[in-house]
ZAZA-176096 format. One record per residue: x, y, z of N, C-alpha, C in turn; residue in one letter. Coordinates in steps of 0.05 Angstrom, whole numbers, plus 5000, padded with zeros to 4 digits. Example, Ala and Ser with C-alpha at 12.3 -4.5 7.8 and 13.67 -1.06 7.14 Angstrom:
<sites>
526448865156524649105156526449345156A
525749555142527349795143525850015157S
</sites>
This chain:
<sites>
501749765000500050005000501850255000X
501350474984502150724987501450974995X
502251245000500051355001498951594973X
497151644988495551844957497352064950X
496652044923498652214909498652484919X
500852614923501052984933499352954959X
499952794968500152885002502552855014X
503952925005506952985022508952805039X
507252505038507252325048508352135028X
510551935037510851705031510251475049X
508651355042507651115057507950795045X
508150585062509250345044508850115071X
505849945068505549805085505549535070X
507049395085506849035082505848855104X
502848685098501648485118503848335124X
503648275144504148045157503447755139X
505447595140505047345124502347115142X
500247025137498046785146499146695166X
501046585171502946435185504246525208X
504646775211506147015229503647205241X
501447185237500047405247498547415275X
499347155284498647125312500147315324X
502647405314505447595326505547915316X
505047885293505648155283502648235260X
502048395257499548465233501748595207X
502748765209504248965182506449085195X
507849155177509849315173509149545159X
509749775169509150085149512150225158X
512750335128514650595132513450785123X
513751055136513151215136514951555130X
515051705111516551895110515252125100X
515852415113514152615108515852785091X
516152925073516853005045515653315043X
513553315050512653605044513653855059X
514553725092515153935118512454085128X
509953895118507654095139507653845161X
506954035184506053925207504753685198X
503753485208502653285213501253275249X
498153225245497553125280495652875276X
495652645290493252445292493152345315X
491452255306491052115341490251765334X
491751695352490851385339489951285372X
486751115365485751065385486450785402X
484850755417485350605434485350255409X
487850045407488049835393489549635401X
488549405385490949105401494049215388X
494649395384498149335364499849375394X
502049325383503949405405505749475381X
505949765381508149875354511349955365X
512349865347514949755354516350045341X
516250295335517350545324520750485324X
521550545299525150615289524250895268X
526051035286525151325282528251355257X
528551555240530751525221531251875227X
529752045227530252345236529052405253X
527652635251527152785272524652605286X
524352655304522952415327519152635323X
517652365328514852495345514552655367X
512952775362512352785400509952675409X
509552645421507352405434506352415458X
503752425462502152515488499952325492X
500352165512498251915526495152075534X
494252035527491452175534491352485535X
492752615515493552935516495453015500X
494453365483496353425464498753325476X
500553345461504053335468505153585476X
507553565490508153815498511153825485X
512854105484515454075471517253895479X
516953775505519253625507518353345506X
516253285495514252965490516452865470X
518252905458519652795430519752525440X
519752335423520052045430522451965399X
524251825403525651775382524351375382X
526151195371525850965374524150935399X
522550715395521350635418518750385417X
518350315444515450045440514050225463X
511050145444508550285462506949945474X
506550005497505049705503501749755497X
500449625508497049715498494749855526X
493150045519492650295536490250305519X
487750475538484650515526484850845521X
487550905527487851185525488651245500X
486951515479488351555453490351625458X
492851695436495551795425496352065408X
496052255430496752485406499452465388X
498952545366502152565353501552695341X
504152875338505553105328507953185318X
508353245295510953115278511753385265X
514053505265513953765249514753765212X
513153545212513453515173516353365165X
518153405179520653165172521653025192X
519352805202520052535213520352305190X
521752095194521751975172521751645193X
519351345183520151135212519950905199X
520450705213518650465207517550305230X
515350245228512750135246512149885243X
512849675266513049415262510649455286X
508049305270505149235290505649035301X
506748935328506748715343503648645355X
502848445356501448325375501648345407X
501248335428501848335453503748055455X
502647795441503347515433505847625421X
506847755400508647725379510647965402X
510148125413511748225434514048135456X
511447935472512747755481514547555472X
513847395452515347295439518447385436X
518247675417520847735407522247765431X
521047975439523648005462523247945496X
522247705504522247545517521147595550X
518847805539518647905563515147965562X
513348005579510147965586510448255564X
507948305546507048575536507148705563X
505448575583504548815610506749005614X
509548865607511949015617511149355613X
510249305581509649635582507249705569X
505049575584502449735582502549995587X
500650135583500350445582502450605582X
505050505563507350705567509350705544X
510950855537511750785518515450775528X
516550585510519250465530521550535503X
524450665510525750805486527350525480X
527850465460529150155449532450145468X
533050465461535950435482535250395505X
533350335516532550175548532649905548X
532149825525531049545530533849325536X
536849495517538549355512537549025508X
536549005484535448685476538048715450X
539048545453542048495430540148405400X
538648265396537448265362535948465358X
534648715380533148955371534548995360X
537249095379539349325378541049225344X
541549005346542548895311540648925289X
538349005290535448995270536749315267X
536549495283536049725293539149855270X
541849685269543949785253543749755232X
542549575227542449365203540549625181X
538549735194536349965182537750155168X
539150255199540750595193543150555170X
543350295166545450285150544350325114X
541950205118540550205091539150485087X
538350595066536950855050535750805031X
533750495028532050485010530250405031X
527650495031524950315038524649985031X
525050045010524049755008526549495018X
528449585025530849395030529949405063X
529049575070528749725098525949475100X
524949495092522249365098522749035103X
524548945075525548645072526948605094X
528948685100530748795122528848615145X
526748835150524648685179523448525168X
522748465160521348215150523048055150X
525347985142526447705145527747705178X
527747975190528247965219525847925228X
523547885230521047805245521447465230X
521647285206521447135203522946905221X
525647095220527546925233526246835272X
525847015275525747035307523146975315X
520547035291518946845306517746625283X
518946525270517446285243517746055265X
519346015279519645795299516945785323X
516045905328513645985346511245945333X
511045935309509646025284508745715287X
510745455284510745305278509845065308X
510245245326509544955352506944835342X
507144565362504444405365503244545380X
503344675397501744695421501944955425X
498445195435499745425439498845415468X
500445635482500345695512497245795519X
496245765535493245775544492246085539X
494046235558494146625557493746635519X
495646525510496546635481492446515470X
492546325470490046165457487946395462X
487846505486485346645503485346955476X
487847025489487947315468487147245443X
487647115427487347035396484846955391X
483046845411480446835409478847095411X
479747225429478447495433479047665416X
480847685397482147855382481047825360X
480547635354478847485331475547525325X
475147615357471147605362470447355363X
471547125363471146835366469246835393X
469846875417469346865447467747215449X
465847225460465647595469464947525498X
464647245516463147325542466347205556X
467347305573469647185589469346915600X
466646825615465746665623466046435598X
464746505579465746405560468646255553X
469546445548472946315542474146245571X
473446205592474546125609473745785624X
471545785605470545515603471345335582X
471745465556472845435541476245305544X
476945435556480645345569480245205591X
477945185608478245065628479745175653X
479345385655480545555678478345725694X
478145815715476045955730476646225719X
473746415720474746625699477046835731X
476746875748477646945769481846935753X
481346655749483846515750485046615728X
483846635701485046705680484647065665X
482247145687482847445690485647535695X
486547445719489147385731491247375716X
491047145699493547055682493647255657X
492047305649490647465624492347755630X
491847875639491848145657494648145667X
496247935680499247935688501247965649X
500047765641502547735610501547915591X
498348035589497948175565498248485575X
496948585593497148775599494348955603X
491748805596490048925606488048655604X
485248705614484648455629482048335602X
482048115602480047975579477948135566X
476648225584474048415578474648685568X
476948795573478049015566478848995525X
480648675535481148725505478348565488X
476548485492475148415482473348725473X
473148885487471349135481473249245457X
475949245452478649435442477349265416X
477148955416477048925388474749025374X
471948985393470049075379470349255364X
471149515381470749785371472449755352X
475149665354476949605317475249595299X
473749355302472049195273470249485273X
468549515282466949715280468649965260X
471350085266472250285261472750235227X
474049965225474249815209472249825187X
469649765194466649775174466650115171X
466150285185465950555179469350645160X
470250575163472650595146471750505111X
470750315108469750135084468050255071X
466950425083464750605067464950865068X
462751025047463951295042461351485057X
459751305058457251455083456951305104X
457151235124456951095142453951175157X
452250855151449850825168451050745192X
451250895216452150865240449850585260X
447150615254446050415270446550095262X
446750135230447849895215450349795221X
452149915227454649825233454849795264X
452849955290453549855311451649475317X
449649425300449349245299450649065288X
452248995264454248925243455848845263X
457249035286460349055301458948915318X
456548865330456948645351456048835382X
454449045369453849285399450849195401X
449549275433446349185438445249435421X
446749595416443949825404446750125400X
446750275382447750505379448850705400X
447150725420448050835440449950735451X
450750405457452150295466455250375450X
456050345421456850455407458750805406X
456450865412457251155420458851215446X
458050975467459651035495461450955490X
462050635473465550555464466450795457X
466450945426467251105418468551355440X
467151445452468351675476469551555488X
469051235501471651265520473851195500X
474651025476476850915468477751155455X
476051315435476651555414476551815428X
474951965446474352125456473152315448X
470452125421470452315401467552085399X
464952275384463352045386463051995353X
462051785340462751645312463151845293X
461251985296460252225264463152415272X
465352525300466552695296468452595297X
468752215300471352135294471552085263X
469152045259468752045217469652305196X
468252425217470352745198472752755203X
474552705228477352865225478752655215X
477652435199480052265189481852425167X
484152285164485452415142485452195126X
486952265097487952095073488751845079X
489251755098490651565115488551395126X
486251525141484751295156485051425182X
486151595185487451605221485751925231X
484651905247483852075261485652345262X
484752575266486952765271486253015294X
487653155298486653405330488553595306X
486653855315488854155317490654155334X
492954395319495254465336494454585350X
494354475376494154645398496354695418X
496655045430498655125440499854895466X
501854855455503754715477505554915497X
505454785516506754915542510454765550X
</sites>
């Protein structure tokens, strides 16, 4: 995928291969060309985005504009019901590896929870195959070598995981919920055979927020997803479609995950799909 012509934007996303998506969804690079500002807000979602920043860094605000010293260079965001301001002064240039909470853990060997609601700078993590993915980038100046580049570094590190007999119970739980397979907890906890008490618990310690939480995160995706697909959006049609008791219900997802109710998260999209806020004065 690219993006639309004369928007100042170079864009260049690659899915995730059938096989790998329990771990990762896409890969996108991203580079801004024009030098206008850029702002969006990306709402509350299952990714855990893995950011390699190449110039000038974002700035980034957890539930609130950003302020001047918000810059974030490289970095992993864990998963939060809180939107993401971003704010870019027209020459950031990245690439965006969508982890799974599953594909998180995985790579670098540690619970998503590690960093729910926060975002963690890669020079923290000191993980020795980030930090070698991470040279391997700065060394290249094409996109598309840049992109192959991660891609055969996500193949390597998780095709083996890809491939077990058997998946871990936590991992099974998320993938059902993520999927809309399961929507009652009770449900999938009968399903695994665990008390829901028990695998609230387990759920909530490795993923980082608790069953019912991410079960609501996906709805509202799919939902965002269908209003995305169309160029008028029947809003009662799609909160029934997404799996809501009635519109209103709908509308309360939307404010808490977006902070914005459907019809005013539908206008500020941009060219992109992505929600956006005015510049507003930073302190």
């Amino acid at each position: 995928m690219t993006a639309p012509v004369d928007c100042g934007v170079v864009f260049m996303r690659r899915q995730a291969p059938l096989h790998l998506r329990a771990f990762y969804t896409d890969i996108a690079a991203y580079e801004e060309t024009a030098g206008r500002a850029v702002r969006q807000i990306e709402t509350a979602s299952l990714a855990v985005p893995l950011i390699i920043s190449f110039r000038d860094p974002f700035r980034i605000g957890l539930g609130r504009a950003p302020r001047l010293d918000d810059e974030r260079p490289s970095f992993i965001a864990g998963l939060d019901t809180a939107r993401v301001f971003i704010a870019s002064n027209g020459r950031s240039a990245c690439l965006q590896i969508n982890l799974t909470p599953v594909g998180a853990q995985r790579l670098l060997g540690v619970p998503a929870a590690e960093f729910a609601g926060r975002m963690v700078p890669l020079s923290d993590l000191a993980h020795r195959e980030v930090g070698e993915l991470l040279r391997r980038l700065e060394d290249l100046d094409d996109w598309c070598a840049r992109l192959d580049c991660a891609q055969a570094f996500l193949a390597a590190r998780l095709g083996g995981a890809a491939g077990e007999a058997t998946v871990p119970l936590v991992e099974a739980a998320y993938g059902l919920l993520a999927a809309g397979a399961v929507h009652r907890v009770a449900d999938l906890a009968a399903r695994i055979g665990w008390s829901r008490k028990h695998l609230s618990q387990r759920f909530s310690r490795e993923i980082g927020l608790s069953p019912k939480t991410v079960a609501r995160i996906a709805r509202f995706n799919r939902v965002q997803a269908l209003a995305r697909a169309t160029q008028r959006p029947d809003w009662a049609d799609i909160a029934f479609s997404g799996g809501y008791a009635d519109q209103a219900h709908m509308i309360r997802e939307f404010e808490d995950f977006a902070g914005l109710t459907p019809r005013a998260w539908w206008r500020s999209l941009d060219e992109f799909g992505a929600a956006t806020w005015e510049d507003l004065p930073v302190r």
